[in-house]
N, CA, C and O of each residue as an XYZ file, in Angstrom:
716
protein
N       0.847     -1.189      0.000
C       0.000      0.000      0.000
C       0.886      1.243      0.000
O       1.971      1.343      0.573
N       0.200      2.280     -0.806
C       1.024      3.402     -0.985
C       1.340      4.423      0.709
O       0.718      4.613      1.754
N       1.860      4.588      0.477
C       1.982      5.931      2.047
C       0.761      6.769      2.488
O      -0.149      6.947      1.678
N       0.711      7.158      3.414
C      -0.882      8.145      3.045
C       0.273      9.417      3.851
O       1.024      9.127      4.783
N       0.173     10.727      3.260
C       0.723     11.947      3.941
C      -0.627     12.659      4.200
O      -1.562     12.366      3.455
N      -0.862     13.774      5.411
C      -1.665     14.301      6.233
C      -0.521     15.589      6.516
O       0.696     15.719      6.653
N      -1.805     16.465      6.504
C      -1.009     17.886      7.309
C      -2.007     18.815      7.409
O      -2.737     19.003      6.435
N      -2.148     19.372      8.333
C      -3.388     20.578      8.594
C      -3.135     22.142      7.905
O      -2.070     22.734      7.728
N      -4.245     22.478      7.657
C      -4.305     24.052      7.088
C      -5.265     24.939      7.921
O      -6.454     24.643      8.036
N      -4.864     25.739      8.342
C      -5.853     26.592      9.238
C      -6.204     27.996      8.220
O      -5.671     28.947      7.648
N      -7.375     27.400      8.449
C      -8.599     28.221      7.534
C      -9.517     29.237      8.392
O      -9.589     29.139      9.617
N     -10.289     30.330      7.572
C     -11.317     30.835      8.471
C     -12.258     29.828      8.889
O     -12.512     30.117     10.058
N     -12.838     28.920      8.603
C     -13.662     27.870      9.071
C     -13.138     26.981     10.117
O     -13.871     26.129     10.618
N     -11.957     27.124     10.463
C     -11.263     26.080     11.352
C      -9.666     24.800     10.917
O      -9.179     25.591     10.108
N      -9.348     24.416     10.904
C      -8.514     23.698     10.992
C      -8.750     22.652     10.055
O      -9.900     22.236     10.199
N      -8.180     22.102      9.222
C      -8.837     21.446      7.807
C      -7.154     20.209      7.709
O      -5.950     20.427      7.571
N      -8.121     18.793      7.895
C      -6.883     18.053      7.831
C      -6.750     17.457      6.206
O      -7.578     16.571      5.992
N      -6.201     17.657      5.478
C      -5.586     17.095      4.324
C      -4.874     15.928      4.349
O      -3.846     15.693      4.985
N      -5.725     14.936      3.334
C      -4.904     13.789      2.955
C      -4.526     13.643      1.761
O      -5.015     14.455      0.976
N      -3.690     12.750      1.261
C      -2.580     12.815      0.436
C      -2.049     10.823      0.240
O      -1.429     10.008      0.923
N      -2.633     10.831     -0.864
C      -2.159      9.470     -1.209
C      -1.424      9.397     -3.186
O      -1.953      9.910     -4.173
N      -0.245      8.664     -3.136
C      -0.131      8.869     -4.484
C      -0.286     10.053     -4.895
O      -0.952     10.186     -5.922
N       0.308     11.348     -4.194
C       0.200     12.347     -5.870
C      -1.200     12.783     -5.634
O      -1.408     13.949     -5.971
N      -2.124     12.193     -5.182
C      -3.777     12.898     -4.870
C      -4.370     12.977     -3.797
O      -4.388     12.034     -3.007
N      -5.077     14.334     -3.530
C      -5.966     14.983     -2.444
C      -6.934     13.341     -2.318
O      -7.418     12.926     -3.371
N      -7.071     12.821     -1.507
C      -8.206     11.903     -0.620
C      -9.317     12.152     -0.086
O     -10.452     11.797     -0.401
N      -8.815     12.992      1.016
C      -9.858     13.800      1.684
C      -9.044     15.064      2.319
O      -7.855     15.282      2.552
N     -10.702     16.058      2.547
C      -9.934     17.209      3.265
C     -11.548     17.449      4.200
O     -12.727     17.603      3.880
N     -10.733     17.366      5.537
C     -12.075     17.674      6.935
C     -11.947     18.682      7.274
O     -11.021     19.454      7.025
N     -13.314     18.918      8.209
C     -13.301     19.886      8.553
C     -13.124     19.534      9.959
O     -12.901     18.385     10.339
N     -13.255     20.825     10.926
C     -12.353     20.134     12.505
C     -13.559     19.677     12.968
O     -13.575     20.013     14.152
N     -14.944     18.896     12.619
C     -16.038     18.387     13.443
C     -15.758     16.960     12.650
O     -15.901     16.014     13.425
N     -15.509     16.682     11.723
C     -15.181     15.705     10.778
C     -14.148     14.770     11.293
O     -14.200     13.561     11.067
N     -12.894     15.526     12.217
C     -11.408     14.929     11.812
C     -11.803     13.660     13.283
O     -12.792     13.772     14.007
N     -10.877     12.684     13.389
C     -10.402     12.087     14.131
C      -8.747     11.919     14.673
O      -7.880     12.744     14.384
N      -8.566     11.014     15.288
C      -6.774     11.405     15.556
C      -6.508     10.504     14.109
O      -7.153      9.564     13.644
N      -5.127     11.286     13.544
C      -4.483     10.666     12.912
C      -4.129      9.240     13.171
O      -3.604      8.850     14.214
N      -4.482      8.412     12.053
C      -3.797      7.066     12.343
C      -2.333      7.317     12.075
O      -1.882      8.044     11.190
N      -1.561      6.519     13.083
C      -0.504      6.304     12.780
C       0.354      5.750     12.060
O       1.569      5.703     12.252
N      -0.308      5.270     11.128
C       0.572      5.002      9.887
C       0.470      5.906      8.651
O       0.697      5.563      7.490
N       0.063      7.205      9.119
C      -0.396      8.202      8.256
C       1.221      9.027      8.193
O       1.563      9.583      9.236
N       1.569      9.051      7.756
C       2.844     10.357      8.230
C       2.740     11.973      7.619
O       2.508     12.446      6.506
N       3.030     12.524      8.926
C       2.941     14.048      8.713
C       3.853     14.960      7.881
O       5.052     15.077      8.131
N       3.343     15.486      7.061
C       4.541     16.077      6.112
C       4.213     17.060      5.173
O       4.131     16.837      3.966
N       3.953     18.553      5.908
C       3.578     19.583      5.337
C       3.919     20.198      4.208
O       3.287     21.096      3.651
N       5.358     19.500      3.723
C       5.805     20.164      2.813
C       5.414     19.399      1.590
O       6.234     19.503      0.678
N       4.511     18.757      1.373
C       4.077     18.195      0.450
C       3.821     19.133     -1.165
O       3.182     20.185     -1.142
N       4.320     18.665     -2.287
C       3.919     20.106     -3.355
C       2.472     19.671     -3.401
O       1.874     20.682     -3.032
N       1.636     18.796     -3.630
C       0.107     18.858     -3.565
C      -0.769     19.448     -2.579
O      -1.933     19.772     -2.814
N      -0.024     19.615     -1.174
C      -0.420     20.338      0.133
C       0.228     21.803     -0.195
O       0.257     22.501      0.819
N       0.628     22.286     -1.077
C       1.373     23.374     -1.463
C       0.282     23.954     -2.345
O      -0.008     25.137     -2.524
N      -0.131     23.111     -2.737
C      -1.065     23.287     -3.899
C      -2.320     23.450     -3.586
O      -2.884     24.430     -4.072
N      -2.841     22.832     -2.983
C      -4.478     23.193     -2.182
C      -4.083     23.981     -1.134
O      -5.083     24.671     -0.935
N      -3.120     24.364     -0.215
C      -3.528     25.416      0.631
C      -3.445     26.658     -0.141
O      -3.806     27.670      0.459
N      -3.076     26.778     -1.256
C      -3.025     28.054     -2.375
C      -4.494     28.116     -2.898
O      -5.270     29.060     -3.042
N      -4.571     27.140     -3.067
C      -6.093     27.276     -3.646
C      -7.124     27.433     -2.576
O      -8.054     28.164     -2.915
N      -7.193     26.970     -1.457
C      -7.833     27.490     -0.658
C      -7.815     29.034     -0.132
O      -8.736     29.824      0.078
N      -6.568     29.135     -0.019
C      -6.209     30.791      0.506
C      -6.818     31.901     -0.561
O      -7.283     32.980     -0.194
N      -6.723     31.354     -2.306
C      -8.001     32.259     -2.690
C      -9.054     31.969     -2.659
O      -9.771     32.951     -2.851
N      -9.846     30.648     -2.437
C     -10.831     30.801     -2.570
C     -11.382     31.612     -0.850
O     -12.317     32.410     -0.794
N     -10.949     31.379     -0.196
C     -11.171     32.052      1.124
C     -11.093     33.557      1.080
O     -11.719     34.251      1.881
N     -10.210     34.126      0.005
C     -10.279     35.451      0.259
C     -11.270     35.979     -0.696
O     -11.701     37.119     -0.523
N     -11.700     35.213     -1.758
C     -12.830     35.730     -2.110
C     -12.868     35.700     -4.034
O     -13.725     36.031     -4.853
N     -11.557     35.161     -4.139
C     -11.295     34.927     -5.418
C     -12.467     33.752     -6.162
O     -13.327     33.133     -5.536
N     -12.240     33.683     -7.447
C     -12.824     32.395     -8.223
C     -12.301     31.085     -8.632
O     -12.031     30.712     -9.774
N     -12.179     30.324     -7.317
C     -11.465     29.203     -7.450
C     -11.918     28.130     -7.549
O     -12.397     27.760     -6.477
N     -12.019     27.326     -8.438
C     -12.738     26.126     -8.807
C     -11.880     24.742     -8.499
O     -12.572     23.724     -8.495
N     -10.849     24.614     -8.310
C     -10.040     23.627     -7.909
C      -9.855     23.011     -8.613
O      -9.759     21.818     -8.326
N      -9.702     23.425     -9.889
C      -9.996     22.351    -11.438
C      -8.320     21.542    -11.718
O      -8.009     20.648    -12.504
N      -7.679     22.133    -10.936
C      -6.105     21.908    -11.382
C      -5.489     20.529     -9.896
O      -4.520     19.775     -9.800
N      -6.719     20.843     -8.997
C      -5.924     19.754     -7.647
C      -6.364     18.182     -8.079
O      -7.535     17.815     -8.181
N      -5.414     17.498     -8.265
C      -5.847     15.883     -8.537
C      -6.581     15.437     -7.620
O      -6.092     15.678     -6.516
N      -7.582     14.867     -7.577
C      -8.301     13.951     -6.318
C      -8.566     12.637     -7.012
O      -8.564     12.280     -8.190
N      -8.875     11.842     -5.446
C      -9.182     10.584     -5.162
C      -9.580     10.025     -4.072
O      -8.911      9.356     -3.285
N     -11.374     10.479     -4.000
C     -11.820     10.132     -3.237
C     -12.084      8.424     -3.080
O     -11.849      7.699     -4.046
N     -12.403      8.065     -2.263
C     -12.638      6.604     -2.347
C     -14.345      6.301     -1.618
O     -14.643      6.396     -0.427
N     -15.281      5.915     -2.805
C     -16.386      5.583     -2.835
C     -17.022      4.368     -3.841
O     -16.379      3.577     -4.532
N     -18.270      4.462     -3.717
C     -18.973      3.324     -4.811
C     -19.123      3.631     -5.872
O     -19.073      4.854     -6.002
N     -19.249      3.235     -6.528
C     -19.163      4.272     -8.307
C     -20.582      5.024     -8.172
O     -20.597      5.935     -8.999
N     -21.808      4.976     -7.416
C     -23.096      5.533     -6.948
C     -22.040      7.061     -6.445
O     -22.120      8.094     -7.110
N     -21.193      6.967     -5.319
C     -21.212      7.947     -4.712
C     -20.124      9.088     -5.197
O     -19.980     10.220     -4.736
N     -19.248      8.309     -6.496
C     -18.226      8.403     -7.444
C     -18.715     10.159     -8.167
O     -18.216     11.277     -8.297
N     -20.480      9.151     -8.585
C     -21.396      9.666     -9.808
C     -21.801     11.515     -9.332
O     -21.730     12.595     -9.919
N     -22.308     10.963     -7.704
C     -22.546     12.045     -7.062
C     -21.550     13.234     -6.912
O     -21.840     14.411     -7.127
N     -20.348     12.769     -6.517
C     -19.514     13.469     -6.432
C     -18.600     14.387     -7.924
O     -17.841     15.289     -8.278
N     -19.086     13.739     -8.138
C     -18.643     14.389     -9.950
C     -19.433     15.486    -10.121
O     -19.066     16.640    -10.339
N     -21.095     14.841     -9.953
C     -22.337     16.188    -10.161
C     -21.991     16.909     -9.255
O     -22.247     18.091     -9.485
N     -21.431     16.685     -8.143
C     -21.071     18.585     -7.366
C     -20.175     19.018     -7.711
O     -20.225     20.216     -7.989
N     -19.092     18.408     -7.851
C     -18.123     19.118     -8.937
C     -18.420     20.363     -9.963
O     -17.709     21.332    -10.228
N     -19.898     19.948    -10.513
C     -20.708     20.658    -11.547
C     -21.274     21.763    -11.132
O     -21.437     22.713    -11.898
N     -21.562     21.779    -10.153
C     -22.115     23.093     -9.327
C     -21.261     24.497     -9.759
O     -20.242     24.381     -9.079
N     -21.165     25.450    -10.338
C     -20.746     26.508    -10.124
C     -20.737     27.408     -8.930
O     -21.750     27.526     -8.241
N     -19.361     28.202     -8.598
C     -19.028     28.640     -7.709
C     -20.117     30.112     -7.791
O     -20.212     31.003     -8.634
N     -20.996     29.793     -6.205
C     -21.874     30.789     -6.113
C     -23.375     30.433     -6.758
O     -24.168     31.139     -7.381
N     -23.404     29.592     -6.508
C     -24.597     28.656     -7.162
C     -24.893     27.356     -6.329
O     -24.096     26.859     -5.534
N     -26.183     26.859     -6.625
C     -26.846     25.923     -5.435
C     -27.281     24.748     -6.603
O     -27.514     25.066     -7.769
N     -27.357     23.270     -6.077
C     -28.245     22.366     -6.175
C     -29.243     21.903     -5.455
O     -29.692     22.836     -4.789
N     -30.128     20.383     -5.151
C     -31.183     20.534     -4.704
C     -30.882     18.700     -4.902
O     -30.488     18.157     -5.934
N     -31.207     18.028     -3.586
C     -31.302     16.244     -3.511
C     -31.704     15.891     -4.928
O     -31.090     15.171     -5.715
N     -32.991     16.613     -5.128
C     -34.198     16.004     -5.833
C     -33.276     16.594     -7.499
O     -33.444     16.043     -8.587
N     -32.694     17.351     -7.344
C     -31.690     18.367     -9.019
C     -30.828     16.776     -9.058
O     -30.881     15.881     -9.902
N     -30.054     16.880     -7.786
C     -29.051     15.865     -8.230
C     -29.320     14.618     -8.686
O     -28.482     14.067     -9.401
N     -30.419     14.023     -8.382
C     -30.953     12.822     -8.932
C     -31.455     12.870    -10.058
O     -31.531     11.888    -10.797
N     -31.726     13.622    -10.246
C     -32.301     13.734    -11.492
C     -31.585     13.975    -12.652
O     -31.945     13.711    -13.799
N     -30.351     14.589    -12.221
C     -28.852     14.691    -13.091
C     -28.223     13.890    -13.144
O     -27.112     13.919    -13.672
N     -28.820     12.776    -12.529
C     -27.915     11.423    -12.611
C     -29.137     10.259    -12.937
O     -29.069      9.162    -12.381
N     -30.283     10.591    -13.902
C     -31.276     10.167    -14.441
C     -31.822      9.584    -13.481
O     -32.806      9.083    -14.027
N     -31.868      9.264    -12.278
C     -32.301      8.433    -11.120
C     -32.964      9.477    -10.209
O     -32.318      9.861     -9.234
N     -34.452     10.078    -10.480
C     -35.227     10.933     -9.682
C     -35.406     10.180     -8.628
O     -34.757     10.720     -7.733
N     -35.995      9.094     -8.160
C     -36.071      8.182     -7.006
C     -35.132      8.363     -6.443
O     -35.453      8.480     -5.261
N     -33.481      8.528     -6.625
C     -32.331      8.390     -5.894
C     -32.040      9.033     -4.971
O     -30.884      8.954     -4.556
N     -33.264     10.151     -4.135
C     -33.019     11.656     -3.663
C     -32.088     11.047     -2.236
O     -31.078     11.549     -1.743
N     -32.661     10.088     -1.907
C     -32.311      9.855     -0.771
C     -30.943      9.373     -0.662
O     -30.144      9.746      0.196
N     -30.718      8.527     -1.574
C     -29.057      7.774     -1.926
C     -28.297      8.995     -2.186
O     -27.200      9.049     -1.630
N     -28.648      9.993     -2.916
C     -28.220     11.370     -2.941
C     -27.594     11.894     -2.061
O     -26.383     12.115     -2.084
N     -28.706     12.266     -0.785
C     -28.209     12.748      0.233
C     -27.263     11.766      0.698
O     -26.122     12.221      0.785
N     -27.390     10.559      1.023
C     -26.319     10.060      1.626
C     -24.569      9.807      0.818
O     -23.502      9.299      1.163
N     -25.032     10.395     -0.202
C     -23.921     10.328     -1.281
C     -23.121     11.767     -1.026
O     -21.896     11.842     -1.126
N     -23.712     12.557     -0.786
C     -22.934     14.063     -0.279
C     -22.965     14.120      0.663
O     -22.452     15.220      0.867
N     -23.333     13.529      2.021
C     -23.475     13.538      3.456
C     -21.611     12.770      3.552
O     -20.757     13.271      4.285
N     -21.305     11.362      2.531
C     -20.066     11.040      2.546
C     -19.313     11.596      1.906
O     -18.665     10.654      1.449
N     -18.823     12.609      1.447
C     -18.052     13.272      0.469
C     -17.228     13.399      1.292
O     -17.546     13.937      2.353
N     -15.767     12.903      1.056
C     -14.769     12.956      2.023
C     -13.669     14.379      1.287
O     -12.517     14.654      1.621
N     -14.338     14.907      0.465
C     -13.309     15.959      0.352
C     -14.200     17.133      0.358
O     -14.924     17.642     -0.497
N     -13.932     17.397      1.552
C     -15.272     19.053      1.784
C     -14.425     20.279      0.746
O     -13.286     20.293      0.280
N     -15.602     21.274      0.654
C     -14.928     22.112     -0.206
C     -14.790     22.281     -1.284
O     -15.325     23.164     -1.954
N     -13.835     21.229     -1.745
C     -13.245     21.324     -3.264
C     -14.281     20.256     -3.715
O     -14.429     20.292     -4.937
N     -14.974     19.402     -3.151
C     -15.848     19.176     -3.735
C     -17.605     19.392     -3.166
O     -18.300     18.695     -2.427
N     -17.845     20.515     -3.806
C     -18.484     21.715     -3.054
C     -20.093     20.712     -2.748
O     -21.034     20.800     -3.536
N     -20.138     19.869     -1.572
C     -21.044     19.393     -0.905
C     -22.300     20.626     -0.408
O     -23.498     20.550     -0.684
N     -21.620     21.739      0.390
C     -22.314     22.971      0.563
C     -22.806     23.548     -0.430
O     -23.450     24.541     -0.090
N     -22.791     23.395     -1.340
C     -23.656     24.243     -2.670
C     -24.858     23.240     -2.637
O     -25.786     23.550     -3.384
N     -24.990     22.229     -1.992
C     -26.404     21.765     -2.139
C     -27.858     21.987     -0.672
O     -28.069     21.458      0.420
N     -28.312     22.709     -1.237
C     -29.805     22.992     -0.441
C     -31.125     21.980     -0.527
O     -31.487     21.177     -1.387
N     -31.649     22.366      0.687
C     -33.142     21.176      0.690
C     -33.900     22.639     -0.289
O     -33.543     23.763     -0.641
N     -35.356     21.584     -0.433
C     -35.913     22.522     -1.223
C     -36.582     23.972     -0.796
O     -36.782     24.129      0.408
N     -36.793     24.599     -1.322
C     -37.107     26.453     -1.182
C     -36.143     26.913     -0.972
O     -36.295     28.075     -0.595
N     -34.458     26.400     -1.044
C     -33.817     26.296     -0.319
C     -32.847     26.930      0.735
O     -32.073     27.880      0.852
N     -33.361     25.799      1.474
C     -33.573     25.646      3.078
C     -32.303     24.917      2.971
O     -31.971     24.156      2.062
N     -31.427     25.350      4.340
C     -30.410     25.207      4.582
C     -30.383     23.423      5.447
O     -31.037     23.215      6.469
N     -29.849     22.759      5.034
C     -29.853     21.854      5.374
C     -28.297     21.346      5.851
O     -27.322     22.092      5.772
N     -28.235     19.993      6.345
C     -27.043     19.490      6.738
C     -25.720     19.970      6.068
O     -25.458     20.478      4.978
N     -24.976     19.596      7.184
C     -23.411     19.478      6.538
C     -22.482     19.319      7.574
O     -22.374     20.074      8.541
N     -21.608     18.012      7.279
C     -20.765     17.404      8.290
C     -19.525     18.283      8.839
O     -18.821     17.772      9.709
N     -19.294     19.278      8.480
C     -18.646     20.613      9.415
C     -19.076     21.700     10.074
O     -18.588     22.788     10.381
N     -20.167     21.119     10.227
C     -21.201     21.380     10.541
C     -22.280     23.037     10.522
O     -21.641     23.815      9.814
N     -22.978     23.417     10.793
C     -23.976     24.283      9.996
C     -23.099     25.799      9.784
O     -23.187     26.415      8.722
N     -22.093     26.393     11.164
C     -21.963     27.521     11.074
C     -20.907     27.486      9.672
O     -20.800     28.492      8.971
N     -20.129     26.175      9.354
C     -19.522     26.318      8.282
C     -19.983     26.429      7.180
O     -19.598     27.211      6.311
N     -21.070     25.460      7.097
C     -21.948     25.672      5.599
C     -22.910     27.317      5.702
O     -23.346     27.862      4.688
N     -23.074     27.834      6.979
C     -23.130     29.600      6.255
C     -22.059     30.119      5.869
O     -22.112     30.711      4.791
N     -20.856     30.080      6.540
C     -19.753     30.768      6.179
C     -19.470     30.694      4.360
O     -19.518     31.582      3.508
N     -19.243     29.595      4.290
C     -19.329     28.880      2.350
C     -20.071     29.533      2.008
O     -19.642     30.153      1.035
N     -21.619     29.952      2.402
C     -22.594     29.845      1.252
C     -22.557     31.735      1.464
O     -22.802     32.354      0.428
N     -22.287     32.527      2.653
C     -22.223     33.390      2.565
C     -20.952     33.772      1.965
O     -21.104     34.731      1.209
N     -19.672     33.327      2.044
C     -18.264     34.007      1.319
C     -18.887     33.882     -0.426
O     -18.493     34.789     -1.159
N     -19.738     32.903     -1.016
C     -19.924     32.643     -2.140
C     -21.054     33.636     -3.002
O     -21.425     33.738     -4.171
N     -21.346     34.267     -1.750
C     -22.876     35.207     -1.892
C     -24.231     34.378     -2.197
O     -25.063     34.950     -2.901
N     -24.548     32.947     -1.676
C     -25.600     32.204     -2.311
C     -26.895     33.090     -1.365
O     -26.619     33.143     -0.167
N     -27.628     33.462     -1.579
C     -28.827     32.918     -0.517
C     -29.304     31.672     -0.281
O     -29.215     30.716     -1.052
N     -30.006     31.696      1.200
C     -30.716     30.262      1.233
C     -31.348     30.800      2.796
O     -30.973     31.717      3.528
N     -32.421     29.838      2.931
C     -33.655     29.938      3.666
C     -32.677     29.888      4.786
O     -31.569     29.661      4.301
N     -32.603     30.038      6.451
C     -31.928     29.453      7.416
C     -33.050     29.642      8.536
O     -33.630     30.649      8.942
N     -33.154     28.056      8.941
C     -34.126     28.372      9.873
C     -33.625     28.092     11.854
O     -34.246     27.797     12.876
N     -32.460     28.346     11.564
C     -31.876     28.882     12.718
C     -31.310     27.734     13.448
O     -30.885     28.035     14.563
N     -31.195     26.507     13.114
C     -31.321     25.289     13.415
C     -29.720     25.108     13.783
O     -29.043     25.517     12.840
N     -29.128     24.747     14.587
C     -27.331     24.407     14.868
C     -27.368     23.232     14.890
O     -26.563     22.685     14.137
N     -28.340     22.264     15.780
C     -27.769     21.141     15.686
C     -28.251     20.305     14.629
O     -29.470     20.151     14.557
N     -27.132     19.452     13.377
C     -27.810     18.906     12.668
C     -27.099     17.490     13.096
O     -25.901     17.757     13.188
N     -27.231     16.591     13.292
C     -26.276     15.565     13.111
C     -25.269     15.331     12.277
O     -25.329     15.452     11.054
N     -24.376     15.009     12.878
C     -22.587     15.209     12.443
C     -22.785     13.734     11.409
O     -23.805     13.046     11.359
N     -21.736     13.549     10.777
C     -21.190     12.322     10.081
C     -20.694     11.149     11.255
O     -20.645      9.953     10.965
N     -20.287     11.747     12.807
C     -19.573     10.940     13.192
C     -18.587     10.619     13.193
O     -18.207      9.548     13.666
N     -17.681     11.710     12.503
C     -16.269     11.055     12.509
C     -15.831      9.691     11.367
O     -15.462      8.522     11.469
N     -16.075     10.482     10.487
C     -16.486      9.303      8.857
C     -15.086      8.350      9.122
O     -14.133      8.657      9.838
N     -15.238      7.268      8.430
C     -14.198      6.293      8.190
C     -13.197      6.491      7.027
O     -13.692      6.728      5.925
N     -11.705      6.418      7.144
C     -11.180      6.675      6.230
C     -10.865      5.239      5.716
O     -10.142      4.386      6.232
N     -11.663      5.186      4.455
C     -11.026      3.923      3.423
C      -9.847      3.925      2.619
O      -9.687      3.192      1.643
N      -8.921      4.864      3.094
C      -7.788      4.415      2.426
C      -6.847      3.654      2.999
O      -5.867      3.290      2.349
């Protein structure tokens, strides 16, 4: 098995752990997301791909138009959650989807629900913009870094969306890393 490298970036949203396998972004958490590093992970900030997304983060944080089109990833999912993750990809920066949009962009209107649980696992927050998706009228719904982050996103991006004042949503739990 290849190495896995990890190193944190401190963001306005909090503390964001980056993984790094082969040459590609894995995942990137947010600090409600992270768990302790496994130890066979090794720490190593100077990574040029960790060079490379904390640049891209630092504009998209300051307010620039950053699409992340240039950072390699490799998330690890089912080719279902593969599919999903591609369609947010599609989302334009400053722009919203909808459970019931995404299923339907993936010809599977029934799928709303596999949907949600398909962006509820998105192990690379951010760059693969999970927060651009709203419940319907839309109403601010979940997100595993949980809610004050998904305003921060949707406000740095200028989206509107309904907020009905709600903090606690249920977390992911501390997702499993399959690599």
């Amino acid at each position: 098995m290849k190495p896995i490298y990890y190193c944190y970036f401190s963001s306005p949203v909090g503390r964001l752990l980056m993984l790094e396998q082969d040459g590609k972004l894995t995942n990137l958490d947010c600090e409600a997301e992270q768990t302790t590093p496994n130890p066979k992970w090794i720490f190593d900030e100077n990574r040029p791909l960790f060079d490379e997304v904390k640049a891209a983060l630092t504009r998209y944080f300051n307010g620039e138009k950053e699409t992340f089109a240039q950072i390699p990833l490799a998330p690890q999912g089912t080719a279902f959650q593969q599919a999903v993750w591609t369609a947010l990809r599609k989302i334009p920066l400053g722009e919203t989807a909808t459970y019931g949009g995404l299923a339907q962009a993936l010809d599977n209107p029934k799928a709303v629900r596999a949907v949600g649980g398909a962006v509820g696992s998105n192990p690379i927050s951010i760059i693969i913009p999970c927060h651009r998706v709203l419940g319907k009228n839309r109403q601010l719904t979940g997100f595993g870094g949980g809610l004050p982050v998904k305003r921060f996103l949707l406000d740095l991006e200028g989206v509107a969306y309904v907020d009905k004042g709600v903090e606690y949503v249920k977390q992911k739990l501390l997702k499993k890393y399959k690599i």
